[in-house]
C-alpha positions as CSV (number, residue, x, y, z in Angstrom):
1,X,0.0,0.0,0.0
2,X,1.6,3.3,-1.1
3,X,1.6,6.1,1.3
4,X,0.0,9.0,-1.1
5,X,1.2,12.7,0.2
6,X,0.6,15.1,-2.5
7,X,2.9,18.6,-2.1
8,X,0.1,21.5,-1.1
9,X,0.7,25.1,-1.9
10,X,0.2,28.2,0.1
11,X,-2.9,29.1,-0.5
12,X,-2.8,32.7,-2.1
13,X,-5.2,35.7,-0.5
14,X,-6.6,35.9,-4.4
15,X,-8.2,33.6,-6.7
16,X,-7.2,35.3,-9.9
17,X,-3.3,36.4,-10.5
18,X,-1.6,39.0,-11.7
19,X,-1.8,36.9,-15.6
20,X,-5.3,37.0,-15.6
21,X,-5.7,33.5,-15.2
22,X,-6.2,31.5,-11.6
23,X,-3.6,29.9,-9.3
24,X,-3.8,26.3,-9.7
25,X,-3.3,23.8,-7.1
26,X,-3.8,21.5,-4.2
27,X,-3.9,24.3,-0.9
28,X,-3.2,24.3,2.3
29,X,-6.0,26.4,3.5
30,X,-9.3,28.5,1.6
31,X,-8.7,31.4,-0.9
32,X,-11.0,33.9,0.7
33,X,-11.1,36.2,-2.6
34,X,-12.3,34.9,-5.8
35,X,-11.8,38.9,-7.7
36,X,-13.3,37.6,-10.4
37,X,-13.5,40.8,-12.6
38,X,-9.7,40.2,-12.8
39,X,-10.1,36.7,-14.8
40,X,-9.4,37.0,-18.5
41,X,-11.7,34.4,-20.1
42,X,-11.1,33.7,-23.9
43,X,-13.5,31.2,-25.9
44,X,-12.5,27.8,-27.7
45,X,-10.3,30.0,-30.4
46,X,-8.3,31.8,-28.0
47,X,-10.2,35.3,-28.3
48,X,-11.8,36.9,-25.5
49,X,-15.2,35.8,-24.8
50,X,-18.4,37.6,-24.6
51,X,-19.9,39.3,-21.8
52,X,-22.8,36.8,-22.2
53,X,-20.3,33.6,-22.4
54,X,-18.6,34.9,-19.3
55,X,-22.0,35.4,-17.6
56,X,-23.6,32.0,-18.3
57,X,-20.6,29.9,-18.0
58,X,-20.0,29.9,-14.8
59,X,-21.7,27.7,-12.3
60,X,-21.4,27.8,-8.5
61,X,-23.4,25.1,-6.0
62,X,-23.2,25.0,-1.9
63,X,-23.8,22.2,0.2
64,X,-24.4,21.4,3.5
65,X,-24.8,18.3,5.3
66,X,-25.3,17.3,9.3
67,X,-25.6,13.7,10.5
68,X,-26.9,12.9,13.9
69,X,-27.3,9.4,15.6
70,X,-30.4,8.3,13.5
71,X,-31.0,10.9,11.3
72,X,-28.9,13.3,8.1
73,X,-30.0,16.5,6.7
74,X,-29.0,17.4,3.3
75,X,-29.0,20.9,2.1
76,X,-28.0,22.4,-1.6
77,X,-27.8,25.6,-3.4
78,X,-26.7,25.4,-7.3
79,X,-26.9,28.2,-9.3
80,X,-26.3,27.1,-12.9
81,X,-27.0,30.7,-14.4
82,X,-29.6,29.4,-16.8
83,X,-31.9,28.1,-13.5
84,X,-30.9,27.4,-9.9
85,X,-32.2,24.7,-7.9
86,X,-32.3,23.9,-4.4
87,X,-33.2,21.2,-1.7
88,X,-33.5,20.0,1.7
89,X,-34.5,17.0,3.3
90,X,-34.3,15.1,6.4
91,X,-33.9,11.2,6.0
92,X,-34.7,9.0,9.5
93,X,-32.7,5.6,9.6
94,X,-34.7,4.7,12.7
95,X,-37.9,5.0,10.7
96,X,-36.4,4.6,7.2
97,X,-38.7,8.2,6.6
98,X,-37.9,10.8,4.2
99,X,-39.2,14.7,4.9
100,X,-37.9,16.3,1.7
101,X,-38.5,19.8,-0.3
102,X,-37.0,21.4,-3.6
103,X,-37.2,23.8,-6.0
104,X,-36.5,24.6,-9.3
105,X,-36.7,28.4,-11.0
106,X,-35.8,30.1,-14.1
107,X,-32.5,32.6,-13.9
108,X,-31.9,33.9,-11.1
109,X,-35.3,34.0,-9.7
110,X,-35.1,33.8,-6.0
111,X,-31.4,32.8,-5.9
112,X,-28.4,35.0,-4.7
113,X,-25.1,33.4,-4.7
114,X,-21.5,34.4,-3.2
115,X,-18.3,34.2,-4.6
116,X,-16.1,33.5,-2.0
117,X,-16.2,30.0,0.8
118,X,-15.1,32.5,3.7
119,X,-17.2,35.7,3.4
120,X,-21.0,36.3,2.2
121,X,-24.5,35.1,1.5
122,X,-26.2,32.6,-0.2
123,X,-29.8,32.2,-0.1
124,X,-32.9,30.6,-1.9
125,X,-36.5,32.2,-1.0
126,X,-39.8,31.5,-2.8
127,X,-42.4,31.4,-1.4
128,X,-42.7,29.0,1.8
129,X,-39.2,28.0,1.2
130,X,-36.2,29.8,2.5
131,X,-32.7,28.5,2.8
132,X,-29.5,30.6,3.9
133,X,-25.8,29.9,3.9
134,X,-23.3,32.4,5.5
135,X,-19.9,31.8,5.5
136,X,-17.0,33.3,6.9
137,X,-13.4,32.6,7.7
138,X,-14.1,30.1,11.2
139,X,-17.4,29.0,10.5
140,X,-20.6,28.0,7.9
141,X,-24.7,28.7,9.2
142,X,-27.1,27.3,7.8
143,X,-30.9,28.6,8.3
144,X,-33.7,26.7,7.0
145,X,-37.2,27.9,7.1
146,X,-40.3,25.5,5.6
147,X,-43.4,24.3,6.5
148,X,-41.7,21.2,8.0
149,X,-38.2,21.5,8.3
150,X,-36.5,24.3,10.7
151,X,-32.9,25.0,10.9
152,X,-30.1,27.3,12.5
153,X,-26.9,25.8,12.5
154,X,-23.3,26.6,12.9
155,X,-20.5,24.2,11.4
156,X,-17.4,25.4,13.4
157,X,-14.4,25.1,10.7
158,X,-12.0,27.3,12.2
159,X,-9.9,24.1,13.8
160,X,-9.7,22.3,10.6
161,X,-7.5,22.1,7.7
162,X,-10.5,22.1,4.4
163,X,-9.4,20.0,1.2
164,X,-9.1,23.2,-1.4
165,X,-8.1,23.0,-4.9
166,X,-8.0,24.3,-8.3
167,X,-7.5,22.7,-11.4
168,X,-8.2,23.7,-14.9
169,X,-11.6,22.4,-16.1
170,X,-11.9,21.2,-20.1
171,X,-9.8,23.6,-22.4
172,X,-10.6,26.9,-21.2
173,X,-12.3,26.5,-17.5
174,X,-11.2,26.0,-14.3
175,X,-13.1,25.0,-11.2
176,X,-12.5,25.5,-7.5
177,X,-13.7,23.4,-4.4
178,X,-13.4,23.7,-1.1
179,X,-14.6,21.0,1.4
180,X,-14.2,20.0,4.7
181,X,-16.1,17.2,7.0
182,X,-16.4,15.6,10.2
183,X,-16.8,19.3,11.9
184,X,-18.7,20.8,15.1
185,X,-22.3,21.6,14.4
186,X,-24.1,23.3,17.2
187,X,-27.6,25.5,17.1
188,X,-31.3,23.9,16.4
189,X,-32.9,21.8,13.9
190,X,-36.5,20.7,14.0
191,X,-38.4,18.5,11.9
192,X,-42.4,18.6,11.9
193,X,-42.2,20.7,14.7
194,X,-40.1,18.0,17.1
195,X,-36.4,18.7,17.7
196,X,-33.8,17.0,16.6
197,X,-30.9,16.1,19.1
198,X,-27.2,17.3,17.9
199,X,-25.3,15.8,20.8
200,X,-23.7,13.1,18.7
201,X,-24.1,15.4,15.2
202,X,-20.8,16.1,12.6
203,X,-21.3,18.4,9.4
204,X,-19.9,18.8,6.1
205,X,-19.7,21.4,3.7
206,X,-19.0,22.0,-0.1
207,X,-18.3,25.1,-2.0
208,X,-17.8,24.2,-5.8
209,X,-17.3,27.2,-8.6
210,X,-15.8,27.9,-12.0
211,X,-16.0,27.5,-15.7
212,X,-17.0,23.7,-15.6
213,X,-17.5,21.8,-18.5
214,X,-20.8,22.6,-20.5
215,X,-21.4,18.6,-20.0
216,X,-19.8,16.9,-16.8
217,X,-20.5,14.0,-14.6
218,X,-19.2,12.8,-10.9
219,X,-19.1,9.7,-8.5
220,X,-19.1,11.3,-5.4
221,X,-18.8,9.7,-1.5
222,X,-18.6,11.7,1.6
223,X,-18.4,10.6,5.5
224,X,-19.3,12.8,8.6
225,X,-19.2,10.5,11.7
226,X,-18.0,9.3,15.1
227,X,-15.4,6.2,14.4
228,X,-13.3,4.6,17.1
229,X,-14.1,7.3,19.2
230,X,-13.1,10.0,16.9
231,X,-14.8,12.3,14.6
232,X,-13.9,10.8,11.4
233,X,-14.5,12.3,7.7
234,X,-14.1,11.4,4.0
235,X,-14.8,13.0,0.6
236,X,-14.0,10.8,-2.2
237,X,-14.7,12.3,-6.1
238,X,-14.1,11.1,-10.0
239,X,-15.0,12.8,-13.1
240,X,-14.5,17.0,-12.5
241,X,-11.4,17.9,-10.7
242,X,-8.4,15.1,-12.1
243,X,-6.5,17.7,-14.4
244,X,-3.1,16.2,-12.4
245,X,-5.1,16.8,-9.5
246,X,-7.7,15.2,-7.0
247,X,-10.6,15.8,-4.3
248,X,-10.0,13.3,-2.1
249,X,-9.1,13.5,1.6
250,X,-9.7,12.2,5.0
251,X,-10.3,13.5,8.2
252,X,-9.2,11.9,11.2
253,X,-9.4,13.5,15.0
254,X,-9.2,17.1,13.3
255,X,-5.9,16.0,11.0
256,X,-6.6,16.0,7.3
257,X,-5.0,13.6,5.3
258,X,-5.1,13.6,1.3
259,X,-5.8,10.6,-0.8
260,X,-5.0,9.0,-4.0
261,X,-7.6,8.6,-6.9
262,X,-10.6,7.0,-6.6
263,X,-12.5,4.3,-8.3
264,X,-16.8,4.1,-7.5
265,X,-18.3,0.3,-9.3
266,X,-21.9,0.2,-9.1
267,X,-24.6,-0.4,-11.1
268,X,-27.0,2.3,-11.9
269,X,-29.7,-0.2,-12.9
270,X,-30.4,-1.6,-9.3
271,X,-30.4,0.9,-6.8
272,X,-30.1,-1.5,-4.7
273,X,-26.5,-3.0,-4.9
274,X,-23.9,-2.0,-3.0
275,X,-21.3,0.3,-4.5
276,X,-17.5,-0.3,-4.3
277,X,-15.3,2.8,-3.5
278,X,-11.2,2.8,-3.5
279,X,-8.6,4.3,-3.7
280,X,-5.5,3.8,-6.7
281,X,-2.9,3.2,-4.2
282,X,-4.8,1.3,-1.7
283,X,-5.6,3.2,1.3
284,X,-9.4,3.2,1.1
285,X,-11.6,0.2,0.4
286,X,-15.5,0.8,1.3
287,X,-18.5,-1.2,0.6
288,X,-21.6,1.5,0.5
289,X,-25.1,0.2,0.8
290,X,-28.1,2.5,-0.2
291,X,-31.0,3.2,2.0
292,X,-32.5,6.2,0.2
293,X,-32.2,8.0,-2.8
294,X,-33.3,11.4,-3.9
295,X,-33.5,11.7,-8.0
296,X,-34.4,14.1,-10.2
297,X,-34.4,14.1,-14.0
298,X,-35.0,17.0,-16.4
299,X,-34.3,17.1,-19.9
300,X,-34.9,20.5,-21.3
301,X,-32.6,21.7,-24.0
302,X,-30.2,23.6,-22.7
303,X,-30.5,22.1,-19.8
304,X,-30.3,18.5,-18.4
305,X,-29.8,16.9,-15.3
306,X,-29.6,12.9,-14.1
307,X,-29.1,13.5,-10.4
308,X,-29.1,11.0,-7.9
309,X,-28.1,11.2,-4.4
310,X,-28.2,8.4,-1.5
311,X,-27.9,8.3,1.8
312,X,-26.6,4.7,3.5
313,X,-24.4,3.2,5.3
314,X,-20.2,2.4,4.9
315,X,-18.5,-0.3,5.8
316,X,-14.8,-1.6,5.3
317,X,-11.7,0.3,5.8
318,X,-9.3,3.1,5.5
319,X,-5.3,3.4,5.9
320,X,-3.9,6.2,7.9
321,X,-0.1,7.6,7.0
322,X,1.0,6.5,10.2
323,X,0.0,2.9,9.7
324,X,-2.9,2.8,11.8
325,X,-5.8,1.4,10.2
326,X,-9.8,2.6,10.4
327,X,-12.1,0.6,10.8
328,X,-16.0,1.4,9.4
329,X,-18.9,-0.5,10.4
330,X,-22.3,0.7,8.7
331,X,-21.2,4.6,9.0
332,X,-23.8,6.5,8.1
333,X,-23.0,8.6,4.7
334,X,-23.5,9.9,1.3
335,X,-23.1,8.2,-2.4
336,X,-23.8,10.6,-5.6
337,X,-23.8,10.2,-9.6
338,X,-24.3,13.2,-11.3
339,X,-24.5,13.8,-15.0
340,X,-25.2,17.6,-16.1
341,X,-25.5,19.4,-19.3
342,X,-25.3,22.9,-18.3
């Protein structure tokens, strides 16, 4: 088993640099600034692109999930210029019960988006159905407001080391992501009107931006849980961010610790196989059994989506650098396949 440790780079105060183009790399902490307006975009011929290109090509979503002894909250805010979209549900393991809400809008209707993981505002309000993410440099909240489902959170990162990258996206894009689980989550959460207890409960969030590929897919896992006594966290990913570079890390007792390429084998025409998730060299090899998924398709034109998201449970093992081994037991988590056209 090889012992993966990619070099990091000091993560620069700006996104964009002084060439008009964005630093590239795997960081040791967030870039706080994005200064967009500085970002020279040209189009497929190498000539600057159109105000309208510029506008429309890039796509930013934010995502939030919390899991607590029997429950996990899901939370997402994409805006993909030509719509956004939006949802948040509760899934019970003790009950096997979904409470679940989303929406879809044209534009920007009802959708306001930051550019930056570590300062501003994103929110989703129509009608009965209001979400909010803040973030700032120590810490993400999260408010949700709907007829069933009642939220104010806070997902303390400030003690944590996030997984941040940026790697050029297709021939003339680039996208960013930022990430970090197994975190602190303190505040309120109520479903139907009954609170749900956070004494046991570890978040994770995701911040994803740039000039993505107008057609894209991803295989995605991610872990926020108590194992062997410790908070423990994962986020595996294939298919956006592998230009020489990769968004996969662990989180063990607050220490992150980056990991090789991953490989997701499942079959998309039985939901209810278990998936196999590992690593290239070695150091991760899960078995993740769905309980629940949440799907939407929509085929539109310029737009389409195949989007399918599960909650379940882990089991198998991980290799820390210093030899140790992890072992997981029906942790509860998340399993995604995503195709876009966007």
């Amino acid at each position: 088993m090889n012992n993966y440790q990619p070099k990091l780079t000091k993560a620069p105060a700006q996104l964009i640099q002084s060439n008009g183009q964005p630093a590239f790399g795997l960081f040791d902490g967030s870039i706080p600034d994005f200064n967009l307006r500085d970002f020279v975009y040209q189009n497929l011929m190498d000539k600057k692109a159109s105000a309208l290109s510029r506008y429309f090509h890039y796509k930013q979503f934010q995502f939030i999930c919390v899991t607590g002894s029997d429950w996990l909250l899901a939370v997402a805010i994409a805006d993909i210029r030509y719509a956004n979209s939006g949802f948040a549900y509760v899934y019970r393991f003790d009950t096997n019960q979904t409470v679940s809400r989303g929406l879809l809008l044209p534009g920007a209707l009802g959708c306001q988006m930051n550019d930056s993981p570590s300062k501003g505002e994103a929110k989703q309000q129509f009608g009965s159905y209001k979400v909010t993410i803040k973030t700032s440099p120590t810490q993400w909240q999260l408010h949700i407001d709907t007829k069933e489902l009642k939220a104010d959170l806070t997902l303390n990162k400030a003690k944590q080391t996030p997984l941040a990258l940026c790697a050029p996206t297709g021939y003339n894009g680039w996208t960013y992501t930022e990430k970090s689980n197994a975190l602190a989550v303190s505040g309120s959460l109520e479903l139907q009107g009954i609170a749900l207890d956070l004494t046991q409960a570890l978040a994770g969030y995701d911040f994803s931006a740039g000039f993505m590929r107008r057609q894209t897919s991803w295989r995605w896992a991610s872990i926020s849980a108590v194992v062997e006594g410790q908070a423990f966290g994962l986020n595996m990913a294939a298919g956006v961010n592998e230009t020489g570079l990769c968004e996969n890390a662990l989180w063990f007792d607050g220490q992150i610790q980056h990991l090789s390429p991953a490989s997701f084998v499942f079959d998309r025409k039985d939901d209810t196989k278990a998936w196999k998730i590992s690593s290239l060299c070695g150091e991760v090899q899960l078995e993740f059994q769905p309980l629940y998924c949440r799907q939407e398709k929509v085929n539109i034109g310029l737009l389409a989506s195949n989007f399918r998201q599960y909650v379940g449970l882990y089991s198998g093992f991980v290799a820390l650098h210093n030899g140790n081994t992890v072992q997981l037991n029906q942790v509860k988590g998340l399993a995604e396949d995503h195709y876009a056209k966007w």
